[in-house]
C-alpha positions in Angstrom: -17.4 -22.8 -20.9 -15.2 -22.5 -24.1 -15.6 -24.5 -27.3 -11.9 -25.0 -28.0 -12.4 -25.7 -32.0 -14.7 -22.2 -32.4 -13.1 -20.5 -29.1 -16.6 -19.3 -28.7 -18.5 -19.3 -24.7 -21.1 -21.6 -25.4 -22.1 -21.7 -21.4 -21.7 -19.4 -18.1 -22.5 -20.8 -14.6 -22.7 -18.5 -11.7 -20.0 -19.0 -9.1 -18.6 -16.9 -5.6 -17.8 -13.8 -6.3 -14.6 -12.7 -7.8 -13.5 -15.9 -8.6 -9.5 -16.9 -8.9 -8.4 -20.5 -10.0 -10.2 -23.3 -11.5 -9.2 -26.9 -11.1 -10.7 -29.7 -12.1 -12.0 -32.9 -9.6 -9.8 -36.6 -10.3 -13.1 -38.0 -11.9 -13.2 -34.8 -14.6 -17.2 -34.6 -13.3 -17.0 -32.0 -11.0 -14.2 -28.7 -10.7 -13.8 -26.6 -7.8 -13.4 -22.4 -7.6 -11.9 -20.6 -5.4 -13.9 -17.2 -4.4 -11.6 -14.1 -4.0 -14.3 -11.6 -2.3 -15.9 -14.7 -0.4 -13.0 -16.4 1.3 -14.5 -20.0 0.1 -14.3 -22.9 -2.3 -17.0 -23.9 -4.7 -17.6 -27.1 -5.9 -19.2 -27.4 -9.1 -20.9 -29.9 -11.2 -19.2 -29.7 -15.2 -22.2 -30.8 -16.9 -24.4 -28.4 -15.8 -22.8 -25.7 -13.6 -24.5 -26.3 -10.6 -23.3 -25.7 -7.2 -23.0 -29.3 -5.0 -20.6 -28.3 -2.6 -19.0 -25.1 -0.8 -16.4 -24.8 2.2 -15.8 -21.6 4.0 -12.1 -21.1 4.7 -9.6 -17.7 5.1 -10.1 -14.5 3.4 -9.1 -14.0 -0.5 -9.0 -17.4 -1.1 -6.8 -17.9 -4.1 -4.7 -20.7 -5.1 -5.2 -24.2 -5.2 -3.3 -27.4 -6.1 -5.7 -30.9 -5.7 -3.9 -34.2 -4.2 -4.4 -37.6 -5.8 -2.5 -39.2 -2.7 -5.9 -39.7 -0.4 -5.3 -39.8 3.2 -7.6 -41.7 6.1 -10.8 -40.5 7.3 -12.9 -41.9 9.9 -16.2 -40.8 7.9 -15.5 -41.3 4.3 -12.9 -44.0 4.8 -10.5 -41.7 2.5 -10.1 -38.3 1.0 -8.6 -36.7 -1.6 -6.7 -33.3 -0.4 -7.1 -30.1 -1.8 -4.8 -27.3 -0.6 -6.4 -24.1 -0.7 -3.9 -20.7 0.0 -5.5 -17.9 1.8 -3.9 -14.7 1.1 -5.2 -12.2 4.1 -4.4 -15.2 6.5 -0.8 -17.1 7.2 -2.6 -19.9 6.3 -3.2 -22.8 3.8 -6.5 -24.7 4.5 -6.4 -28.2 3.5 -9.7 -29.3 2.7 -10.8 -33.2 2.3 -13.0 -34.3 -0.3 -14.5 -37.5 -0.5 -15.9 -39.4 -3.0 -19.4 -38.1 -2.8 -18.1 -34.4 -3.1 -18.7 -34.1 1.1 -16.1 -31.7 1.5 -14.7 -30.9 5.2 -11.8 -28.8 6.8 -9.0 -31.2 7.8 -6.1 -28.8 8.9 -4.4 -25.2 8.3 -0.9 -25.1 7.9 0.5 -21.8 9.7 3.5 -20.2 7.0 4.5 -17.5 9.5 7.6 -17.3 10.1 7.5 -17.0 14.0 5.0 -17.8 16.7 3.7 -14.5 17.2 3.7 -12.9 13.5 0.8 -10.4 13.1 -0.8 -11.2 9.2 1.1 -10.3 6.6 3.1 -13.6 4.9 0.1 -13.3 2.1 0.1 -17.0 0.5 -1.3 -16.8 -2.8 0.5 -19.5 -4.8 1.3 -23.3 -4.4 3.0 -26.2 -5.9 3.1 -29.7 -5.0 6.3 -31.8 -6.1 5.9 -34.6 -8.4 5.9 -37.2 -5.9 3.0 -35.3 -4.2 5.1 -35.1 -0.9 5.9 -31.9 -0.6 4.0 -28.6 -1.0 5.7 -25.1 -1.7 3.3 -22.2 -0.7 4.3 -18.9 -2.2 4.5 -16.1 0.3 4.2 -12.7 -1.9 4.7 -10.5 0.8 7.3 -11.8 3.4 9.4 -12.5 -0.2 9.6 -16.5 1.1 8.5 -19.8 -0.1 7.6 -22.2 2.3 8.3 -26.1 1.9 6.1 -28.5 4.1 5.7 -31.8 4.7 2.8 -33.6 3.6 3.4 -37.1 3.0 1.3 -38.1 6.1 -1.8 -37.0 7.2 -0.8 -34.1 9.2 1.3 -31.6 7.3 4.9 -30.1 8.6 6.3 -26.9 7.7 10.0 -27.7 7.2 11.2 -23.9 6.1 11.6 -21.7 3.8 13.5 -20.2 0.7 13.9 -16.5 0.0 12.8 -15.5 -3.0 12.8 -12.5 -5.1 10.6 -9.1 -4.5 6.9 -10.2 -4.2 6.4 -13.8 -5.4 3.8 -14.9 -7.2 3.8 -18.6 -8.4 5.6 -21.3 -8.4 5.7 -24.6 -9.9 8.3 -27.6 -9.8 10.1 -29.7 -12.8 10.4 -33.3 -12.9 13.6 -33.0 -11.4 13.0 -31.4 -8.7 13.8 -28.2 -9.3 11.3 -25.7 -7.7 10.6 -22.3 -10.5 9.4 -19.1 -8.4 8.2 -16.1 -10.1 8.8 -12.8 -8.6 6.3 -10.0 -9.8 8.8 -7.1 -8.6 12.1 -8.7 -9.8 15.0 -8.1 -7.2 15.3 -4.2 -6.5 14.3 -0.7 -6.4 15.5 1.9 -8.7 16.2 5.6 -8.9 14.5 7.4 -11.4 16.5 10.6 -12.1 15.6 10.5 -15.6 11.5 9.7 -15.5 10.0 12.7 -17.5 12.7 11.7 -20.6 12.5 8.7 -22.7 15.2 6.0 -21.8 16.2 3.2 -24.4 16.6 -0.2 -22.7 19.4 -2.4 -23.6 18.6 -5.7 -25.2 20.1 -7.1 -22.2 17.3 -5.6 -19.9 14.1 -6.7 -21.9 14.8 -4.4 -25.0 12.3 -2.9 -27.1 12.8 0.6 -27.6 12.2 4.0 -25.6 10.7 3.8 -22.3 10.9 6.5 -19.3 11.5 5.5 -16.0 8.0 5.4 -14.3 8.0 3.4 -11.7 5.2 1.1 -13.2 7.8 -0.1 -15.5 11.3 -0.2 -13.4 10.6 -3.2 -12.0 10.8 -6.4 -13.8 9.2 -9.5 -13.3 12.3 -12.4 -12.6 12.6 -16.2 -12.3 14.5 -17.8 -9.7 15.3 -21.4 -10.1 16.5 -23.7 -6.7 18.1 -26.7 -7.1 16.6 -29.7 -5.5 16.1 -29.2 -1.9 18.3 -31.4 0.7 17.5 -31.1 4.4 21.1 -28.9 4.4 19.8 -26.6 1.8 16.6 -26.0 3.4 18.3 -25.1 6.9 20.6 -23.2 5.4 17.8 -20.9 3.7 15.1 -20.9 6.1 18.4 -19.1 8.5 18.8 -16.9 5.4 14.8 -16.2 5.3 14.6 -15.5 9.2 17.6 -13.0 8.7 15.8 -11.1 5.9 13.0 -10.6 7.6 12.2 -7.6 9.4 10.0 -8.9 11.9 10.7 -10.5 15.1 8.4 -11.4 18.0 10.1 -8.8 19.9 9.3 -6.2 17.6 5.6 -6.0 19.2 7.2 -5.6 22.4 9.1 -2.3 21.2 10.8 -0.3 23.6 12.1 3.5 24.0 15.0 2.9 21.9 16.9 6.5 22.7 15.6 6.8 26.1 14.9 10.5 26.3 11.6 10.0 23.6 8.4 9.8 24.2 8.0 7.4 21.2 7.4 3.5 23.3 5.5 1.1 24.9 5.3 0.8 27.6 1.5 -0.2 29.4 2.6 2.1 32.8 4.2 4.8 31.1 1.4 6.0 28.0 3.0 8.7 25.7 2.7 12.7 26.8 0.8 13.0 23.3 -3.1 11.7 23.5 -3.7 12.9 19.6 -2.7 12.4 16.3 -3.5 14.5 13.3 -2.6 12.1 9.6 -2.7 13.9 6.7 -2.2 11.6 3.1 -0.9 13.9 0.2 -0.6 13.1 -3.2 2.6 11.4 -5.5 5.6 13.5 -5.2 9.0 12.5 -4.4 11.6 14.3 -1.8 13.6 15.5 -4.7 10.6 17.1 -6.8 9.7 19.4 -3.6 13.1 19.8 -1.2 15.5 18.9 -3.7 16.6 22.8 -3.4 16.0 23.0 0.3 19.6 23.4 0.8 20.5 20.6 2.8 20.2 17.0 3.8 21.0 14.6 0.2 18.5 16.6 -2.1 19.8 17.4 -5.7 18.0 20.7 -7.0 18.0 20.1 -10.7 15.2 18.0 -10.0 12.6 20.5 -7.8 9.8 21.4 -9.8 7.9 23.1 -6.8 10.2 24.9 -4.9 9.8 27.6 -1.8 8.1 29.5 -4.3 4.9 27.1 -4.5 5.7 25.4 -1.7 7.0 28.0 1.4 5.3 26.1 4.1 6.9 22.7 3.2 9.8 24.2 3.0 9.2 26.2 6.5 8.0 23.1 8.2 11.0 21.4 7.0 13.2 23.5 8.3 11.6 24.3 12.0 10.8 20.5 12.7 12.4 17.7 10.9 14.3 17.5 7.5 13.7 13.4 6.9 15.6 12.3 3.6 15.7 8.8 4.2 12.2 8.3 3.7 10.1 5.7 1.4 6.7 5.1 0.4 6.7 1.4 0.3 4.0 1.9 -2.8 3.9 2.5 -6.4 1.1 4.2 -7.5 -1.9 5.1 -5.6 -3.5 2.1 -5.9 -1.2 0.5 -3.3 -0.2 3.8 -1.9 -3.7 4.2 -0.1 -3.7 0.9 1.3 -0.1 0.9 2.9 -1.0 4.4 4.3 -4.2 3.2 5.9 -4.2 -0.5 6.2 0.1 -1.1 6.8 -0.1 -3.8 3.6 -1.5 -3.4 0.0 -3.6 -6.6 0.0 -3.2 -9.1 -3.0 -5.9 -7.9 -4.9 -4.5 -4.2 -5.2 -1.0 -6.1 -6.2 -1.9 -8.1 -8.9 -4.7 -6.1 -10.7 -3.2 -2.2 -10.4 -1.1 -2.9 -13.1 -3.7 -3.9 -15.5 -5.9 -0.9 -14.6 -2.8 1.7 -14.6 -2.1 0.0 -18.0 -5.8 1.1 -19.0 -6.7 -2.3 -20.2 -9.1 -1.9 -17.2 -10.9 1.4 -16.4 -11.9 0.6 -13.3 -10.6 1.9 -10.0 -11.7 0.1 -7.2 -8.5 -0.1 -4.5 -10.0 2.7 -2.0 -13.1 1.1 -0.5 -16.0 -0.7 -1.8 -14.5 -4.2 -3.2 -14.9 -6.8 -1.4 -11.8 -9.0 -2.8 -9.8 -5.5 -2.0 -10.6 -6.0 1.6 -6.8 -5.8 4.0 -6.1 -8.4 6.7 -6.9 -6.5 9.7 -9.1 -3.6 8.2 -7.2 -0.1 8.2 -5.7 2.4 10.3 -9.5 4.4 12.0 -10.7 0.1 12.8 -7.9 -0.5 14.6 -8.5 3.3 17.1 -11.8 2.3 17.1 -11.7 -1.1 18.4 -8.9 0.0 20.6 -11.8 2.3 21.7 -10.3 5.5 20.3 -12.5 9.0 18.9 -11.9 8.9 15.6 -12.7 11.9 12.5 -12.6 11.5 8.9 -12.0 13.9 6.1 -12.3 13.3 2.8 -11.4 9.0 2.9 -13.5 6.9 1.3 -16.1 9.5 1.1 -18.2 9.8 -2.2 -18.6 13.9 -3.3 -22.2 14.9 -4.5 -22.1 16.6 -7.8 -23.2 19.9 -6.4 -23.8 20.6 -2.3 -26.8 19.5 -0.2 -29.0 22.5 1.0 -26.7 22.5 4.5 -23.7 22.7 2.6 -22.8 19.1 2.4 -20.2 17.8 0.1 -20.6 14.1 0.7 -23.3 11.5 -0.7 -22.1 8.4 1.1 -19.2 6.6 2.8 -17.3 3.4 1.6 -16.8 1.8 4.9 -19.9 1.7 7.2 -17.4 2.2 10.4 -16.4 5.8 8.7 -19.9 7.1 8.3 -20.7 8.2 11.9 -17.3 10.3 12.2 -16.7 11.5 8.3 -17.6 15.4 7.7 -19.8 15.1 5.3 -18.9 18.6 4.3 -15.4 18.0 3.6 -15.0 17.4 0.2 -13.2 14.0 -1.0 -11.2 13.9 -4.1 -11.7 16.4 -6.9 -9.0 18.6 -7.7 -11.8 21.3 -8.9 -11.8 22.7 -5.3 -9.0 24.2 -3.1 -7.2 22.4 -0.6 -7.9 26.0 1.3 -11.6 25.4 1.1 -10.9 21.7 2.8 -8.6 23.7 5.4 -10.9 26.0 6.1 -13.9 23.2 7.0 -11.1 21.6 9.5 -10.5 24.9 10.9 -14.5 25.2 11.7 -14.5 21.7 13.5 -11.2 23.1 15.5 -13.3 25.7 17.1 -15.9 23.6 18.1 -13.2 21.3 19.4 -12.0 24.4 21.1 -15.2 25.2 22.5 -16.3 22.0 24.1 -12.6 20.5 25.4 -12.1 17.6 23.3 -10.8 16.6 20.0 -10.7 13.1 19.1 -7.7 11.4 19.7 -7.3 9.8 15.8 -8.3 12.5 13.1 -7.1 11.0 9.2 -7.1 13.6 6.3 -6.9 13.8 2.3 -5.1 16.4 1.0 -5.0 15.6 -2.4 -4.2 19.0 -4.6 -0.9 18.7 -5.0 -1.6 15.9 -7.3 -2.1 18.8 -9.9 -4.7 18.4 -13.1 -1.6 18.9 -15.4 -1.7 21.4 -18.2 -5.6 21.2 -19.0 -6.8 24.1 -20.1 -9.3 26.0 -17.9 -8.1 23.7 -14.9 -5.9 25.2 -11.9 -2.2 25.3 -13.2 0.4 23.2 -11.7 2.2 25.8 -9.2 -0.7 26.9 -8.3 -2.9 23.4 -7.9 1.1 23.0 -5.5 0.4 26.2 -4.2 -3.0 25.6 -2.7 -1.9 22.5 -1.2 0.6 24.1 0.5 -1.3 27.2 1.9 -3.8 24.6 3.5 -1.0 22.6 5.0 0.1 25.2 6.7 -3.1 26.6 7.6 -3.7 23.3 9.5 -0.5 23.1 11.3 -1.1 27.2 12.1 -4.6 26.1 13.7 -3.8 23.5 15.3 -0.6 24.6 17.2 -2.7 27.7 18.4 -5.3 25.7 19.9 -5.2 24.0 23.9 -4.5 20.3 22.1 -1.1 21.2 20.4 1.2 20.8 23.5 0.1 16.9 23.4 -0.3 16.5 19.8 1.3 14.8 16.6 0.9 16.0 12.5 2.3 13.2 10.6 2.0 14.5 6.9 3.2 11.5 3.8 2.7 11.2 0.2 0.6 7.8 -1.0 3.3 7.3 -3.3 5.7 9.1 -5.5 4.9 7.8 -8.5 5.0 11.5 -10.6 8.4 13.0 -9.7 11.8 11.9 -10.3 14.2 11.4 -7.7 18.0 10.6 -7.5 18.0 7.6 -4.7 15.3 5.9 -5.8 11.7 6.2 -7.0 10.1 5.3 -3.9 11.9 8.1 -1.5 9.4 10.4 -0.7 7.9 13.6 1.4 6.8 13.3 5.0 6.7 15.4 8.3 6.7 15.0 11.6 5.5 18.0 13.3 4.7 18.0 17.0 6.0 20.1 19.9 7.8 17.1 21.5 9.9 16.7 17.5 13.5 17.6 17.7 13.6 21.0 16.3 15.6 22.0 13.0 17.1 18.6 12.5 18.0 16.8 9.6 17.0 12.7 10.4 18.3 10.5 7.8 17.3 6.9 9.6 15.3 5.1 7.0 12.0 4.8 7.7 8.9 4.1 5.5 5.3 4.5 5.1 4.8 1.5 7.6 7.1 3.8 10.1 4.6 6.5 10.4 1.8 3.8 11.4 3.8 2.0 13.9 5.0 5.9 15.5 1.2 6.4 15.4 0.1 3.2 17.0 2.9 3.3 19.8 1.4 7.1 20.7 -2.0 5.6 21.0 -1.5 2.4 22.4 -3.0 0.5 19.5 -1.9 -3.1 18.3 0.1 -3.0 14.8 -2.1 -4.3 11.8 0.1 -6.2 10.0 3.9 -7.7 9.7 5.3 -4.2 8.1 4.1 -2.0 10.9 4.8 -4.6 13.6 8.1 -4.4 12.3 8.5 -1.7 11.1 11.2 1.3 12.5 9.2 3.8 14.3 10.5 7.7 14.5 11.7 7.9 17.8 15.2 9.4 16.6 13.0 12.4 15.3 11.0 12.8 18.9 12.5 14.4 22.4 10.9 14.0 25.8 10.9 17.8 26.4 8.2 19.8 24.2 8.9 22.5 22.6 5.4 24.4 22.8 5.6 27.4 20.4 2.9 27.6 17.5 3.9 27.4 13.9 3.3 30.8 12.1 1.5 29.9 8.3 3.3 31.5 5.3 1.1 33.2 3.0 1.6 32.2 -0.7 4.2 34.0 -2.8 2.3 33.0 -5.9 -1.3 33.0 -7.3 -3.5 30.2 -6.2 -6.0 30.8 -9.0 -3.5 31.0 -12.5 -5.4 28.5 -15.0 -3.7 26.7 -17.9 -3.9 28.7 -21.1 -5.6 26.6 -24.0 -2.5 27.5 -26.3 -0.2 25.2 -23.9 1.8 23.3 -25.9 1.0 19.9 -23.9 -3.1 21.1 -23.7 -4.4 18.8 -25.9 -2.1 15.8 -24.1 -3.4 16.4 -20.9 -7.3 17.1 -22.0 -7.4 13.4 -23.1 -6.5 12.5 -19.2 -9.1 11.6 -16.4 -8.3 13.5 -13.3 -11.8 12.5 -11.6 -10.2 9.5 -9.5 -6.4 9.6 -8.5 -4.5 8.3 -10.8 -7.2 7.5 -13.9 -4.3 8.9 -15.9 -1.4 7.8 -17.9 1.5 9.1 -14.9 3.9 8.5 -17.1 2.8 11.2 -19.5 1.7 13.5 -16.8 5.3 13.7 -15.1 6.8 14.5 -19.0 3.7 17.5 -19.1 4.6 18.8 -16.0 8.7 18.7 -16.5 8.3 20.2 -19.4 5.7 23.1 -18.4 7.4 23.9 -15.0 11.0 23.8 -16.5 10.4 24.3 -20.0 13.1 22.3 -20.9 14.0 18.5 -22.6 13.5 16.1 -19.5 17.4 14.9 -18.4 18.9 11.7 -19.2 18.7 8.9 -16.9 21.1 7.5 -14.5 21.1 4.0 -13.2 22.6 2.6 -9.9 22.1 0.3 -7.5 20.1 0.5 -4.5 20.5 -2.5 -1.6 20.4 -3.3 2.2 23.9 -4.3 3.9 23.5 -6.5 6.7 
């Protein structure tokens, strides 16, 4: 509680944890909260703070907008309403309060926009119109608002309006003219010029030099819709539906070439019974195969070539070339949670670009926050409730400053359902020690595999070196830091395609995001690979496909339901995957330079990257760190940008 004369906190009360939006009771005696990490709504007394009332609703309860229209009740004889969004549901709760502060559940209103839509809409903001007839609930991630009816007692979803990329709020004028604000603005850039400094034009929000990280391509926009009319609406709720890329069909997927082994179909289970994911670290397609030779690369932007990177290269070229790929994140912040979970929740969304701002040094997207928490849990809860073996190494694991007496490099686990199948002496972040070292603890729990007959069908890995610790001196250089990365990688895929389990097994390998390189179709297209005897050999596949591909390729091989909208609708690989294997193992190439070069103190960008944090991805300024490593790796002026425009034809 604020004086507003002194600005000073004269008084704190303890509410739910994480707490979102305030709002205030009709009769100014009383305000309710709603609880991020708790997925409720406190009801407070204002002259003293203490709790008189509390409603359990939907996880990440967020927004709320309070009713003065009161509607029947057989109890009370009438309530007030108080609409309460629910961010990790496709619901809004509606929640009747009375005039003694009883407080009672009267209805959800479902914003999905079909029957069958697995979670994903993400409400998070409201608005009621002025005559208090109509509420507008902001859907952030299907890029929709919906408009319902609530000038009875039971609401009606009438439709919806696109919006821009990931809404945020919304709020309508007296005249009836609904305001949406969009936190991503309209589009995705390329960002051919990131390591150089890039004036923006007045025009574009001004304000001198900026480089083009993606933290900063994107800008927030306004979209302002006229008053609705029943035309209007059915005109854009069409639009809306023909947006989105989720149908009710897409759960019932089918082979879509007819000679892969990529469906779903429940008499006919895919030939391969494992899967091997492996989650890299922030590069884009151009910064490693830009001088592969083919597919729609552009070499002046490599900075790890075949030199540091032979088994990339290699692996490219024996399996699949994809350079139509995206990371649907920005940083690592959200790049973790769409490779694991098939969403970034709202919590990652809204509070990454304070932290990667450093106005808040706190990293807390990978486990361990409650109010962080997806929808439908990640990628290893959905194999184990589909009854799946599962292994971990290296997520959401916590390293112990030095090893235990058996060798053990990990103190604890993030997420109790990882703990009984994490190796706990695979070694989690810290780009201190060698990818090899991680490869070579794999490679140990391969021969035991060997050795007793199974491996477990789901096996998730962290392979974060590439990331690189910059120029700091004493630390592993840059080609090198690549170079390690990529001898473990192809360690990995040499073990595994030696051993009884490759002729019915799939490597997927991604980036989390590819937020430190630049690339010339835009700054989200990315690395992955697809290796597996049953991939179509030496091909280039340029379908697009995205981080949500991967998981729904992964979840049609197992037979597991998709998590969220984006992997239930998302494009799965089967252009990339034939029915007839092709069984022969993959042959590792030995580095072609030293692993173990250090940075020299007398770098000229030392000092620059001394003052970064490499303890946590991305505790650094990535828009510096992709200047320090143009500059040390070509030794020249970063280029100048180009700009273009990058869309979806229908």
């Amino acid at each position: 509680m604020i004086n507003p004369q002194s600005g000073r906190v004269i008084e704190r009360y303890k509410t739910g944890r994480r707490p979102y939006r305030i709002l205030f009771h009709p009769d100014g005696k009383s305000f309710f909260v709603s609880s991020w990490a708790d997925g409720a709504v406190y009801l407070h007394d204002a002259g003293n703070g203490s709790e008189i009332g509390r409603v359990r609703l939907g996880p990440h309860t967020t927004d709320m907008v309070l009713s003065d229209r009161k509607v029947p009740d057989d109890e009370s004889g009438s309530r007030y309403r108080l609409f309460v969004a629910a961010a990790n549901t496709n619901s809004v709760f509606v929640v009747g309060v009375s005039d003694t502060k009883d407080l009672k559940i009267l209805e959800s209103i479902n914003v999905a926009l079909t029957s069958r839509q697995p979670l994903g809409m993400t409400p998070s903001g409201l608005a009621l119109s002025p005559d208090q007839k109509r509420l507008f609930t902001v859907c952030s991630d299907a890029n929709v608002v919906a408009a319902a009816d609530i000038s009875e007692s039971h609401s009606r979803v009438m439709g919806f309006i696109p919006t821009g990329w990931y809404p945020t709020a919304a709020r309508v004028l007296a005249d009836g003219r609904l305001l949406v604000l969009n936190g991503r603005g309209l589009r995705s850039y390329p960002n051919r010029g990131l390591p150089g400094p890039v004036r923006v034009p007045a025009s574009e929000g001004g304000g001198g030099p900026r480089r083009e990280y993606v933290g900063v391509l994107q800008t927030g926009t306004m979209s302002v819709i006229d008053p609705l009319t029943d035309e209007a609406l059915d005109q854009y709720t069409r639009t809306a539906q023909r947006l989105s890329p989720y149908r009710d069909s897409s759960l019932d997927v089918q082979n879509l070439t007819g000679d892969s082994v990529i469906y779903s179909k429940p008499d006919k289970p895919s030939p391969i019974e494992h899967v091997i994911y492996i989650v890299k670290e922030n590069r884009t397609f151009d910064q490693v195969f830009g001088k592969i030779g083919k597919g729609n690369s552009d070499p002046s932007l490599t900075l790890f070539d075949e030199s540091s990177a032979p088994n990339h290269y290699k692996l490219a070229r024996e399996f699949v070339l994809f350079d139509n790929f995206y990371v649907n994140a920005d940083v690592s912040a959200d790049g973790h949670n769409w490779a694991t979970a098939g969403l970034a929740p709202d919590y990652t969304q809204r509070m990454w670009p304070n932290s990667y701002a450093q106005r808040r040094r706190h990293y807390d997207y990978e486990g361990g926050e409650p109010a962080n928490t997806p929808p439908a849990g990640y990628i290893w809860n959905n194999a184990l409730a589909a009854g799946l073996s599962v292994r971990n190494y290296g997520y959401f694991a916590n390293n112990r400053k030095a090893p235990g007496p058996d060798g053990a490099q990990i103190d604890g686990v993030r997420d109790p359902a990882l703990r009984p199948v994490t190796n706990m002496h695979y070694r989690a972040f810290d780009l201190d020690y060698t990818d090899v070292e991680r490869a070579r603890v794999f490679l140990a729990d391969m021969q035991q595999f060997e050795s007793s007959g199974t491996m477990p069908r789901f096996i998730i890995m962290r392979l974060p070196n590439d990331h690189t610790s910059g120029t700091t001196a004493g630390k592993i250089a840059p080609l090198s830091a690549f170079g390690d990365n990529d001898y473990a990688l192809g360690m990995i895929v040499e073990g595994v395609s030696k051993s009884r389990f490759w002729p019915k097994t799939a490597i997927f390998v991604i980036e989390d995001d590819a937020q430190n390189g630049p690339d010339h179709v835009d700054s989200h297209r990315s690395v992955m690979l697809a290796l597996s005897p049953y991939t179509r050999r030496g091909i280039i596949d340029s379908t697009m496909y995205n981080q949500s591909s991967v998981l729904r390729t992964i979840e049609l091989i197992l037979g597991m339901r998709p998590l969220t909208t984006f992997d239930a609708g998302a494009r799965p690989l089967t252009a990339a995957f034939a029915s007839t294997p092709n069984n022969a193992p993959y042959a590792v190439e030995t580095p072609r330079i030293s692993l173990t070069d250090r940075n020299s103190a007398r770098s000229p960008t030392a000092a620059r990257s001394a003052r970064m944090d490499f303890s946590e991805a991305d505790r650094i300024d990535d828009d510096e760190l992709n200047d320090i490593l143009w500059r040390a790796l070509k030794q020249t002026e970063p280029p100048p940008p180009v700009r273009s425009y990058f869309s979806r034809s229908h």
